[in-house]
MDTraj code that builds the backbone (N, CA, C; nanometers):
import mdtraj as md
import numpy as np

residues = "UNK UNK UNK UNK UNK UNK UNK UNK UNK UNK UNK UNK UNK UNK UNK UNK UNK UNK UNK UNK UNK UNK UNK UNK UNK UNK UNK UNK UNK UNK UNK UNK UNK UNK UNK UNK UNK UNK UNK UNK UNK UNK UNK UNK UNK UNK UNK UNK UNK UNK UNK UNK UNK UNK UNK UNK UNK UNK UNK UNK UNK UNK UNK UNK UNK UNK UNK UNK UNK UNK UNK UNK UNK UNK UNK UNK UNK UNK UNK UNK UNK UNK UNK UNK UNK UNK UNK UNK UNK UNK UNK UNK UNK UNK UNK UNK UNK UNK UNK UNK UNK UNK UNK UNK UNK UNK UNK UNK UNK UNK UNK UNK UNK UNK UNK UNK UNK UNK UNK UNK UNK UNK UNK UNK UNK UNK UNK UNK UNK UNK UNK UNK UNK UNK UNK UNK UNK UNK UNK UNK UNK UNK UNK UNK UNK UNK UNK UNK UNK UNK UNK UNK UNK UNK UNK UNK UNK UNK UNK UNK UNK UNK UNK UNK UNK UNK UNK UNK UNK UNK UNK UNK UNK UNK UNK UNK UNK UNK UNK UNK UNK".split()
xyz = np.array([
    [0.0836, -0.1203, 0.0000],
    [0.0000, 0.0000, 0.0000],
    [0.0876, 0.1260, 0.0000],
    [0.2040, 0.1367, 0.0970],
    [0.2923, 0.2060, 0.0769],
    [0.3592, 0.2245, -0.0172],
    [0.3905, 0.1665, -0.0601],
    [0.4835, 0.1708, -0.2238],
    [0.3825, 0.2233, -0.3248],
    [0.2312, 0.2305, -0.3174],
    [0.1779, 0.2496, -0.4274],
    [0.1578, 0.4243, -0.4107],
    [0.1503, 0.4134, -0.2860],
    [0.1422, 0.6063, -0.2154],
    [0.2449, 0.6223, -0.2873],
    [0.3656, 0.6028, -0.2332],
    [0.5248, 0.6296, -0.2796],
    [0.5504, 0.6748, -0.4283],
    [0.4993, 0.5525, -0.4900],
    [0.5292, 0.5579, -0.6114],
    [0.4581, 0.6304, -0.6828],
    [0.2957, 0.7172, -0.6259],
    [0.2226, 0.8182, -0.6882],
    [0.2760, 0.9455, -0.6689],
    [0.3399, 0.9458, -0.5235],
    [0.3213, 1.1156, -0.4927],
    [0.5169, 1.1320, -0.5624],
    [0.5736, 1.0376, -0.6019],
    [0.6362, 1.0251, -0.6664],
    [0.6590, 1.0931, -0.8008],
    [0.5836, 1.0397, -0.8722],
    [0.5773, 1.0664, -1.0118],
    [0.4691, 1.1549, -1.0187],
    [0.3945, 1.2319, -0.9582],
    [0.2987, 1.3648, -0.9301],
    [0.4251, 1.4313, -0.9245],
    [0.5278, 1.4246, -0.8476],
    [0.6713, 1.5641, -0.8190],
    [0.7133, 1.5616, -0.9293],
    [0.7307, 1.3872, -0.9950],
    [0.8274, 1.4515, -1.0985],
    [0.7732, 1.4883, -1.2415],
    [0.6280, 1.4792, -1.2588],
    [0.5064, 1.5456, -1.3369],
    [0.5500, 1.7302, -1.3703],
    [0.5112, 1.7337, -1.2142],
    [0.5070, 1.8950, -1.1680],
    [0.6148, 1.9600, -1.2098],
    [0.7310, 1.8563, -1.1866],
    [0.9002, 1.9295, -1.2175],
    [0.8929, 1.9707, -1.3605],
    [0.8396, 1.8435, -1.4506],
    [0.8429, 1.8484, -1.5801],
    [0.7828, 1.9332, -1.6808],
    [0.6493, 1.9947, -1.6126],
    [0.5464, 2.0941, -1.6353],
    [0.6442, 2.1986, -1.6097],
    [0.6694, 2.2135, -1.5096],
    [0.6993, 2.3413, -1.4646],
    [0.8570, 2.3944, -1.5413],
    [0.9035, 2.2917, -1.5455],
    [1.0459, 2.3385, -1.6523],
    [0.9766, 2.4003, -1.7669],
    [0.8855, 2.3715, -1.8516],
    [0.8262, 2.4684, -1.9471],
    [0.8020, 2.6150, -1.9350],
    [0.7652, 2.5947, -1.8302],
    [0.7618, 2.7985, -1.7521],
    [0.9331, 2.8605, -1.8073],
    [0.9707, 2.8029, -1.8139],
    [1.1478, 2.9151, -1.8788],
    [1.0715, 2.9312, -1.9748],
    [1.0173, 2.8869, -2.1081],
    [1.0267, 2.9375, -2.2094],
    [0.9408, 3.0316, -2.2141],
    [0.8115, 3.0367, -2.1695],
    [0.7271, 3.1968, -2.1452],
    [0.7693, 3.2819, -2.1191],
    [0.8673, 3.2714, -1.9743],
    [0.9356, 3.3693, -1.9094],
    [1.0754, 3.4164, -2.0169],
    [1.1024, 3.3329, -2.0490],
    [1.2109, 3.4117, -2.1737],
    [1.1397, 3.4714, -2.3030],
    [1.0480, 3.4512, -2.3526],
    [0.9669, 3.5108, -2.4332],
    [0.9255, 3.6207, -2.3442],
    [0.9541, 3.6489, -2.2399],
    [0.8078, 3.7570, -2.2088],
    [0.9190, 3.8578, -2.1435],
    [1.0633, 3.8186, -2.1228],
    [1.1746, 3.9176, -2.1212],
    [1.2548, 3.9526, -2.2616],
    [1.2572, 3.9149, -2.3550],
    [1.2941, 3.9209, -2.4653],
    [1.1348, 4.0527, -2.5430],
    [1.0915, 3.9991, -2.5255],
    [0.9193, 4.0959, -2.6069],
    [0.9914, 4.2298, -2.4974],
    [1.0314, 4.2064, -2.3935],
    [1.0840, 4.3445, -2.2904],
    [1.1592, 4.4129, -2.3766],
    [1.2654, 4.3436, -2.3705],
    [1.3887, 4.4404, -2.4768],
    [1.3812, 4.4870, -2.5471],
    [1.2907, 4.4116, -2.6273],
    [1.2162, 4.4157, -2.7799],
    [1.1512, 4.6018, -2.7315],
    [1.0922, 4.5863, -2.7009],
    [1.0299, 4.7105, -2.6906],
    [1.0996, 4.8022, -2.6227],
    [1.1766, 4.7934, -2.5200],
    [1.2310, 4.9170, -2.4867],
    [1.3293, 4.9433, -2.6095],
    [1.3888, 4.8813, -2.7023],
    [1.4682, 4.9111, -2.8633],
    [1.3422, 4.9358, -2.9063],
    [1.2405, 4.8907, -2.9403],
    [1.1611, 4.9725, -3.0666],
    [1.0723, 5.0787, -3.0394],
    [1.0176, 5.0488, -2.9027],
    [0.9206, 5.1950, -2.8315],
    [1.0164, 5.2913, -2.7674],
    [1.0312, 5.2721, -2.7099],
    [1.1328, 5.3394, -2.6392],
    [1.1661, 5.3083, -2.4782],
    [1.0729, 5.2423, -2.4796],
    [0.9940, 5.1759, -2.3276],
    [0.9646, 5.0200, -2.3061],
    [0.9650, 4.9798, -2.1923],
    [0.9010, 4.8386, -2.1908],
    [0.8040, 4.8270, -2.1221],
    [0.7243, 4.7166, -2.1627],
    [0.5877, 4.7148, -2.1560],
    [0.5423, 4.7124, -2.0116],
    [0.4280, 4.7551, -1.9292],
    [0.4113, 4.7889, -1.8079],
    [0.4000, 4.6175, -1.7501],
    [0.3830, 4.5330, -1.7926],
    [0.3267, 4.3592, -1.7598],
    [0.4434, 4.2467, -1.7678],
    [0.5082, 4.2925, -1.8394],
    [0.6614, 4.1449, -1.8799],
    [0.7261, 4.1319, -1.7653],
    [0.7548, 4.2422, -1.6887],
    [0.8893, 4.1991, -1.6109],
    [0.7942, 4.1372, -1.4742],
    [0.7014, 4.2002, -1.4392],
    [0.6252, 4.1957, -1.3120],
    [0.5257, 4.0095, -1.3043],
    [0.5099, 4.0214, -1.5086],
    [0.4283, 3.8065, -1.4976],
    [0.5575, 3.7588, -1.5189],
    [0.6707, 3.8080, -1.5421],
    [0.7527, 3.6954, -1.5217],
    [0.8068, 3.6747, -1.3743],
    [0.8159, 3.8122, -1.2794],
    [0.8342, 3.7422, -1.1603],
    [0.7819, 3.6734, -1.1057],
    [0.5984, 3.6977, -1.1494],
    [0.5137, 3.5864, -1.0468],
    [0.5353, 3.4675, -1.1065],
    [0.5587, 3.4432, -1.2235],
    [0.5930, 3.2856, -1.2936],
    [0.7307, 3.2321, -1.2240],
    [0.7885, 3.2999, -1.1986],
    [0.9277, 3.2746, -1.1154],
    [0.8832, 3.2323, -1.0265],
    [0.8055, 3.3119, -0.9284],
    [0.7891, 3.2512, -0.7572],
    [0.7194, 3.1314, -0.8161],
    [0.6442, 3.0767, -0.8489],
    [0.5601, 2.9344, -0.8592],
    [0.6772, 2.8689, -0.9059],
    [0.7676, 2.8970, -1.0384],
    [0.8579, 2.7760, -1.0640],
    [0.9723, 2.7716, -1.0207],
    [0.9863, 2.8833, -0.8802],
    [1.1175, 2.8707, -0.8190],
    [1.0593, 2.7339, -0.6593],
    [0.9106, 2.7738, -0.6713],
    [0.8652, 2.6578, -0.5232],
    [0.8155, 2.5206, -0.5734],
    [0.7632, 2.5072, -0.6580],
    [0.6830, 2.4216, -0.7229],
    [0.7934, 2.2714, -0.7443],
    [0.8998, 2.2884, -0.7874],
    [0.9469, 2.1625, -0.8228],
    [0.9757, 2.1184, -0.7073],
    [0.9719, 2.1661, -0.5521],
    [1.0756, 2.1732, -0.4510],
    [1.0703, 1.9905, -0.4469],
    [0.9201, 1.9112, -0.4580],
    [0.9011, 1.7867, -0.4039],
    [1.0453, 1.6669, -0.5162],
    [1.0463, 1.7190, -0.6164],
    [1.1102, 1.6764, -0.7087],
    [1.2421, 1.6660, -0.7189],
    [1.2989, 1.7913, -0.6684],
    [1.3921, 1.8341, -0.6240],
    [1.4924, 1.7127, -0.5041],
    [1.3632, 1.6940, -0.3621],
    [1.3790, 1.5994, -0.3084],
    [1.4082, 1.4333, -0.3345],
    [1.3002, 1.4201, -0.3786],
    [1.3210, 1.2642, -0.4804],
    [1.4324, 1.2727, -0.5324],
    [1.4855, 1.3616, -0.5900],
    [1.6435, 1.3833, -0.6952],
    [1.7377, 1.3410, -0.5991],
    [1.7835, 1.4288, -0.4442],
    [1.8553, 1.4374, -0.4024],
    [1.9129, 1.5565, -0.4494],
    [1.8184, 1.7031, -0.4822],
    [1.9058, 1.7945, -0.5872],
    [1.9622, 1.8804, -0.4671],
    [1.8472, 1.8906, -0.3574],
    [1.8635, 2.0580, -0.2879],
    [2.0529, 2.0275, -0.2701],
    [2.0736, 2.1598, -0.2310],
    [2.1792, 2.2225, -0.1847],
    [2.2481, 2.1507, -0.0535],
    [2.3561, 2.1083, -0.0730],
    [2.4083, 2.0128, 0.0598],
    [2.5814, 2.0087, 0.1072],
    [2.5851, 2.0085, 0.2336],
    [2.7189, 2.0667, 0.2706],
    [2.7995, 1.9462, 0.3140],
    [2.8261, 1.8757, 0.1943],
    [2.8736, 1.7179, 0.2190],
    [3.0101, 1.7675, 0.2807],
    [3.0841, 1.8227, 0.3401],
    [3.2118, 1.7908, 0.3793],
    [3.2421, 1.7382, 0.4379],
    [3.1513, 1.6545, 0.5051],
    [3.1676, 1.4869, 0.6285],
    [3.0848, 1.3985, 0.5306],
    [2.9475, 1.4606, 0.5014],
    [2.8255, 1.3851, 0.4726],
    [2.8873, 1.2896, 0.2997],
    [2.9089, 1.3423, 0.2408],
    [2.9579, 1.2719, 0.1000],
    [3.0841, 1.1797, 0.0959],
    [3.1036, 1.1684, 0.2548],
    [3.2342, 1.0327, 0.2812],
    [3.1956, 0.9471, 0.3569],
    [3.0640, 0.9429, 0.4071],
    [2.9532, 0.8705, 0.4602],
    [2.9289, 0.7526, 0.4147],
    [2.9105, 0.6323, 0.4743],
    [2.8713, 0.5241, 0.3858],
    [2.7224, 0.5315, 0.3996],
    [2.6186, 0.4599, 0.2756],
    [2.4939, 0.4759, 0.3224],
    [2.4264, 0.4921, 0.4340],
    [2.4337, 0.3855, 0.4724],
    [2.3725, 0.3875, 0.5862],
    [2.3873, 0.4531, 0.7210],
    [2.5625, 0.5036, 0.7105],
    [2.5526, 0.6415, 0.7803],
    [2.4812, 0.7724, 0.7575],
    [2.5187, 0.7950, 0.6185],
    [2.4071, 0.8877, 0.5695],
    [2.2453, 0.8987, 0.6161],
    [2.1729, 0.7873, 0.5851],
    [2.0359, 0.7380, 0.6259],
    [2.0294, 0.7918, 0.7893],
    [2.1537, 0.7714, 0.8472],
    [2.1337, 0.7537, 0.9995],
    [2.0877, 0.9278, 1.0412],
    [2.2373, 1.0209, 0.9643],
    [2.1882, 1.1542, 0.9509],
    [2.1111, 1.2431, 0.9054],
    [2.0363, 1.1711, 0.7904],
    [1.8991, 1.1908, 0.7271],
    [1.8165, 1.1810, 0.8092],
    [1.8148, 1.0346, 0.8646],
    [1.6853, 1.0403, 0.9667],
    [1.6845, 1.1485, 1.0986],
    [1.8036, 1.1425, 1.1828],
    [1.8257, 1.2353, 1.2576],
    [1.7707, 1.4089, 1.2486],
    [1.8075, 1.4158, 1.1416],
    [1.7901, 1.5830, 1.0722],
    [1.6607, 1.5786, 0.9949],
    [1.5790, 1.4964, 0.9884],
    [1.4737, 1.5084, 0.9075],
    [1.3658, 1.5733, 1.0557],
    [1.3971, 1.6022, 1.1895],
    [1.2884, 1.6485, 1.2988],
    [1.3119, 1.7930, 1.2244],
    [1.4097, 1.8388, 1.1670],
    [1.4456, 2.0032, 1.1606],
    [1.3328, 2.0214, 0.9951],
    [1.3722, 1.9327, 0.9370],
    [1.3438, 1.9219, 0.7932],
    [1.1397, 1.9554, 0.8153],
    [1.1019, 1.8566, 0.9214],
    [0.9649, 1.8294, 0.9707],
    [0.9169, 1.9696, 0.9671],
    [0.9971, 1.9994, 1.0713],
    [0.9616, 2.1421, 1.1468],
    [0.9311, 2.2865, 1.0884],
    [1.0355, 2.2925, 0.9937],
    [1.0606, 2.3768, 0.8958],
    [0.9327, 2.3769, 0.7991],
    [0.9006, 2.2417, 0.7613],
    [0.7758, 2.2194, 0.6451],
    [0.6748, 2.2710, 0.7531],
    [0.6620, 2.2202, 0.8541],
    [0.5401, 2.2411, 0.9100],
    [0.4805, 2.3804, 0.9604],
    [0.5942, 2.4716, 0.9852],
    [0.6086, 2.6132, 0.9931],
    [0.5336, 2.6529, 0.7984],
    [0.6266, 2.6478, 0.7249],
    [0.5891, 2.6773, 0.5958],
    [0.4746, 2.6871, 0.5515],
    [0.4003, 2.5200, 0.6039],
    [0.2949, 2.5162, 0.5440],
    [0.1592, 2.5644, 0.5878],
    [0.1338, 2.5629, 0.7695],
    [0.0623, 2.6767, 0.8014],
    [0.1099, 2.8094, 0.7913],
    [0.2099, 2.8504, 0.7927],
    [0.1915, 3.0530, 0.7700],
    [0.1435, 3.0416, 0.5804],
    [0.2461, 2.9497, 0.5156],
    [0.2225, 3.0048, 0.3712],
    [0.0251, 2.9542, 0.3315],
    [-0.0243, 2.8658, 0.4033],
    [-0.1384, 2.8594, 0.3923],
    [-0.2773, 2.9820, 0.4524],
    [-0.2016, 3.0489, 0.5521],
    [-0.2798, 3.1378, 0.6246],
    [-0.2328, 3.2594, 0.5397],
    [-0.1016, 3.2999, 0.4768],
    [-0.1113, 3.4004, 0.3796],
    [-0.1801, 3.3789, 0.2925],
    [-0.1857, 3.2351, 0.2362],
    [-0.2562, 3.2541, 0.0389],
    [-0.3789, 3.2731, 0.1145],
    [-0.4560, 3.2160, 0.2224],
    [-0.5760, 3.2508, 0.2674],
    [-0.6331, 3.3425, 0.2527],
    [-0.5435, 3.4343, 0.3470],
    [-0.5787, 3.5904, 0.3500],
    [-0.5565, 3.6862, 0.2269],
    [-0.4846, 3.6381, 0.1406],
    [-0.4530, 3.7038, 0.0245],
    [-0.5904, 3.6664, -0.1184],
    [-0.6663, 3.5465, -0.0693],
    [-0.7166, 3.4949, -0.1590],
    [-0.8767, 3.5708, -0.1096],
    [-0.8614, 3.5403, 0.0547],
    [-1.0132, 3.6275, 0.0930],
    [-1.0272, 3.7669, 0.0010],
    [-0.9588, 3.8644, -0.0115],
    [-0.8822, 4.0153, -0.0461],
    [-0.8819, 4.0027, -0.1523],
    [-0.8555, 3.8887, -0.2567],
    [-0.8543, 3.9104, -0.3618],
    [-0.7048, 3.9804, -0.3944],
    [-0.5937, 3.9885, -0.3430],
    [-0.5065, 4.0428, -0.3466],
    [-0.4274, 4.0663, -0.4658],
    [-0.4340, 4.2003, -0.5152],
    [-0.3436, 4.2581, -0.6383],
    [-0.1887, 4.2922, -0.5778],
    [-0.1082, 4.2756, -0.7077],
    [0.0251, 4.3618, -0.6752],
    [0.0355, 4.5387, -0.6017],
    [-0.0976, 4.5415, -0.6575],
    [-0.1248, 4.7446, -0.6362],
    [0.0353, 4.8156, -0.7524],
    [0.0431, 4.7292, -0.8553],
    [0.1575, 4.8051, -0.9535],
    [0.0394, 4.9046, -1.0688],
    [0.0764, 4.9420, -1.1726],
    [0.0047, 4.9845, -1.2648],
    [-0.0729, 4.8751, -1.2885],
    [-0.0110, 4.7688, -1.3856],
    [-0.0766, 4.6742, -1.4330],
    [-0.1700, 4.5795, -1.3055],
    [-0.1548, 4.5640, -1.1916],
    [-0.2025, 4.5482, -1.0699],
    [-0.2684, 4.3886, -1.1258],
    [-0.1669, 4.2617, -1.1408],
    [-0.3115, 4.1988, -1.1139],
    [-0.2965, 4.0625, -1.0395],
    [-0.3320, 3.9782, -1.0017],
    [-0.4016, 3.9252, -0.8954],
    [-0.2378, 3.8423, -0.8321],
    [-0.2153, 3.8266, -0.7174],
    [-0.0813, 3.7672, -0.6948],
    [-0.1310, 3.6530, -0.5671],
    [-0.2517, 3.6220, -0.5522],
    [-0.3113, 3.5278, -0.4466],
    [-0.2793, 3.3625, -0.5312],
    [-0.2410, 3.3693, -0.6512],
    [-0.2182, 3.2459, -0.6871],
    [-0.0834, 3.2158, -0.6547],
    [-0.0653, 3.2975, -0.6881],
    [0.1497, 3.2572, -0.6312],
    [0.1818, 3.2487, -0.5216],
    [0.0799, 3.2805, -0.4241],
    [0.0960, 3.2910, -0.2912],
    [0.0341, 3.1891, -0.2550],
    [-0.0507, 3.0792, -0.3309],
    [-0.1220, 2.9771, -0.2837],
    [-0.0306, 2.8419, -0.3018],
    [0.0548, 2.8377, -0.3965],
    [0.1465, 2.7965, -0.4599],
    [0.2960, 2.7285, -0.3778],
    [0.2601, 2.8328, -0.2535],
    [0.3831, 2.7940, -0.1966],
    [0.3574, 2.7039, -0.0652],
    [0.1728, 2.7220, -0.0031],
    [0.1347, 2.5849, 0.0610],
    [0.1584, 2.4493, -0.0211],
    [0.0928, 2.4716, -0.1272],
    [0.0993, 2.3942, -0.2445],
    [0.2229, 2.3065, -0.2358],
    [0.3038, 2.3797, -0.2664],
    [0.4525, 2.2815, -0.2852],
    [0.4769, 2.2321, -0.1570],
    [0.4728, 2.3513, -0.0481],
    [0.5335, 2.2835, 0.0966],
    [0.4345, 2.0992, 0.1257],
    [0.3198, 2.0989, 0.0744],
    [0.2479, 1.9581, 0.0737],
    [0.3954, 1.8583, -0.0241],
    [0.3422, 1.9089, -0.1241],
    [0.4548, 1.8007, -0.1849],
    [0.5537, 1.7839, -0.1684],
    [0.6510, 1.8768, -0.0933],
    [0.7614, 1.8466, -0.0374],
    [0.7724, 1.7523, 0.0870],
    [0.6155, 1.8023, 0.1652],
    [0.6402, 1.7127, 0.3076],
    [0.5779, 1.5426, 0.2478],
    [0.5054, 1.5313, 0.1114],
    [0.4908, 1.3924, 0.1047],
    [0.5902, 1.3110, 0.0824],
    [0.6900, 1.4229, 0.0042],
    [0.8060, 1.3361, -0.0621],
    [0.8911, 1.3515, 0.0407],
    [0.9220, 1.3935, 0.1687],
    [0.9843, 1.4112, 0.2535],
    [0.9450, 1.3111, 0.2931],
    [0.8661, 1.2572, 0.3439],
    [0.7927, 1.0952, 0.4253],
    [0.8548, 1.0341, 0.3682],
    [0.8277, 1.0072, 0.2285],
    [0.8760, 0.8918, 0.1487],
    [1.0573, 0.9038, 0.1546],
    [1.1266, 0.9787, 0.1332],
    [1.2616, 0.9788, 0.1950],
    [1.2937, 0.9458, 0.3281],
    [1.1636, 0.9803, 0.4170],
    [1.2425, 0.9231, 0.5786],
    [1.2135, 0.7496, 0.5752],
    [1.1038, 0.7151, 0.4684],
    [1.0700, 0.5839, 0.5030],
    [1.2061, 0.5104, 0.3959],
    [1.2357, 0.5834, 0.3148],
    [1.3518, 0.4867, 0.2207],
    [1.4704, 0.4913, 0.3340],
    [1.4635, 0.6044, 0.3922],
    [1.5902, 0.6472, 0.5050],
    [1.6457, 0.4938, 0.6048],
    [1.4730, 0.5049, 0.6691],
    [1.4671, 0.3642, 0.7371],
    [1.4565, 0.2809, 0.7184],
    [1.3871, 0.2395, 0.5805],
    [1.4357, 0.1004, 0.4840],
    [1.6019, 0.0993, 0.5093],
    [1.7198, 0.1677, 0.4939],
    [1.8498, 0.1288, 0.4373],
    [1.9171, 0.1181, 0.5985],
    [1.8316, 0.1699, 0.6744],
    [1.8773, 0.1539, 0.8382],
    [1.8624, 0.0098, 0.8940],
    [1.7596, 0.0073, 0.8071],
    [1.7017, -0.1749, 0.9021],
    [1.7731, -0.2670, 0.7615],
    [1.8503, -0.2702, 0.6821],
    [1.9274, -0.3353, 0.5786],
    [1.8126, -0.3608, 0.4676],
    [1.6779, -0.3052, 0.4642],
    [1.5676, -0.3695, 0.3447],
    [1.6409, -0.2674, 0.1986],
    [1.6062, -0.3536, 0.0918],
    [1.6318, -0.2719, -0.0431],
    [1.5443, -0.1782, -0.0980],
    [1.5717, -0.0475, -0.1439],
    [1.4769, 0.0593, -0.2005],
    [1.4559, 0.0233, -0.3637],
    [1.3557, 0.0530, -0.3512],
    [1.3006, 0.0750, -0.4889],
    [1.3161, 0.1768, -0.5649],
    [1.4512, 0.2134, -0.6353],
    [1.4792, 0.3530, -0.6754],
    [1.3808, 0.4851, -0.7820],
    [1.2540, 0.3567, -0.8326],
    [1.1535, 0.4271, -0.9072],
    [1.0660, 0.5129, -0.8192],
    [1.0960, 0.4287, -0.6924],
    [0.9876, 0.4625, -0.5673],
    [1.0759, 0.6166, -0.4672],
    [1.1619, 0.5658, -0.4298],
    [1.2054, 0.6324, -0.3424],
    [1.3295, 0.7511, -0.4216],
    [1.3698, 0.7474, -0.5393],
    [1.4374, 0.8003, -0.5728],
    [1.5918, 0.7564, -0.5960],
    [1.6533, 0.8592, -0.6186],
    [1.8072, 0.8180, -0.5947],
    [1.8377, 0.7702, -0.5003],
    [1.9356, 0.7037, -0.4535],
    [1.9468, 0.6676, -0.3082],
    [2.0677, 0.7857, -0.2710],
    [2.1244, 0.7313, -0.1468],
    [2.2079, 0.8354, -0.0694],
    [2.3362, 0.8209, -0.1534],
    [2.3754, 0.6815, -0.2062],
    [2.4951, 0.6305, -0.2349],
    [2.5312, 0.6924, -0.3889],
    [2.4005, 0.7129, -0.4662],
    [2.4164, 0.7443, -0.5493],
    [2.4437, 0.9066, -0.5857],
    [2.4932, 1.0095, -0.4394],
    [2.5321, 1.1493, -0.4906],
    [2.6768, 1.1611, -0.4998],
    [2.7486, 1.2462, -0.5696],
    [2.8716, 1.2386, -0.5627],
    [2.8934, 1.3320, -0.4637],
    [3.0572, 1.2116, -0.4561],
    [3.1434, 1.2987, -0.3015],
    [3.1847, 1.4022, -0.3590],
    [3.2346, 1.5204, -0.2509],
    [3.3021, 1.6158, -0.2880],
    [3.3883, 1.6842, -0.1924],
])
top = md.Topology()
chain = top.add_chain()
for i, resn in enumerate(residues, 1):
    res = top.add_residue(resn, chain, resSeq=i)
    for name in ("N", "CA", "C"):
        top.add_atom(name, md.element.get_by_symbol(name[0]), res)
traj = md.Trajectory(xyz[None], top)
């Protein structure tokens, strides 16, 4: 039953990742049409720079669950990447109460902002002014998929603690598989 959770909220992250890598090419079309016009008008357009930031905040949070499954985030192996697995696993599991904590902070405030931003109807208040309660909903949004795929990493964690084998479709890369550095 677990493995079938696993293996959904799984491939839902790495769906989302895959969707969401498409967002560069709008956002480079929609800074390029910028340039474009400040060379041919003289000016750039009041809307390009301001939808490409909000397209930024969604595809800078959005892959985060994916990210996880990868093994991509940002990591300060200078003990950790000379680790044998299952040491690793040991400090994964250990550090995953901070990892908990952190999501769980995230996901009630960023849920009680898109809330309040969504009651309000909330605009940028720029010229073009328009609605920024989706990007702000976006970031409960991901903090969910990060904390599912976070489970599923503490449970592969403790699979490699108790010696059972991971299912790398399921659980991702494993620990063994990041390079040292």
């Amino acid at each position: 039953m677990f493995l079938k959770f696993a293996r959904a909220v799984t491939t839902l992250n790495h769906w989302i990742a895959r969707t969401a890598a498409w967002l560069i090419l709008p956002m480079f079309a929609m800074l390029l049409i910028d340039v474009a016009m400040r060379y041919a008008v003289g000016r750039p357009s009041i809307w390009t720079s301001e939808l490409t930031q909000l397209v930024f905040g969604v595809y800078g949070v959005i892959a985060g669950g994916w990210l996880l499954a990868e093994r991509g985030h940002v990591n300060v192996d200078i003990f950790y990447g000379a680790y044998s697995v299952r040491r690793k696993a040991l400090v994964d599991v250990c550090t995953s109460v901070l990892f908990f904590l952190f999501l769980a902070v995230l996901i009630w405030q960023g849920s009680s902002m898109a809330w309040e931003s969504a009651m309000k109807m909330e605009t940028s208040q720029s010229i073009w002014n328009p609605q920024v309660w989706p990007v702000k909903l976006a970031v409960p949004v991901a903090g969910v998929l990060v904390l599912l795929q976070g489970i599923i990493r503490l449970v592969s964690d403790v699979r490699v603690l108790m010696g059972l084998p991971n299912d790398e479709a399921v659980f991702g890369k494993q620990a063994s598989d990041q390079p040292a550095h």
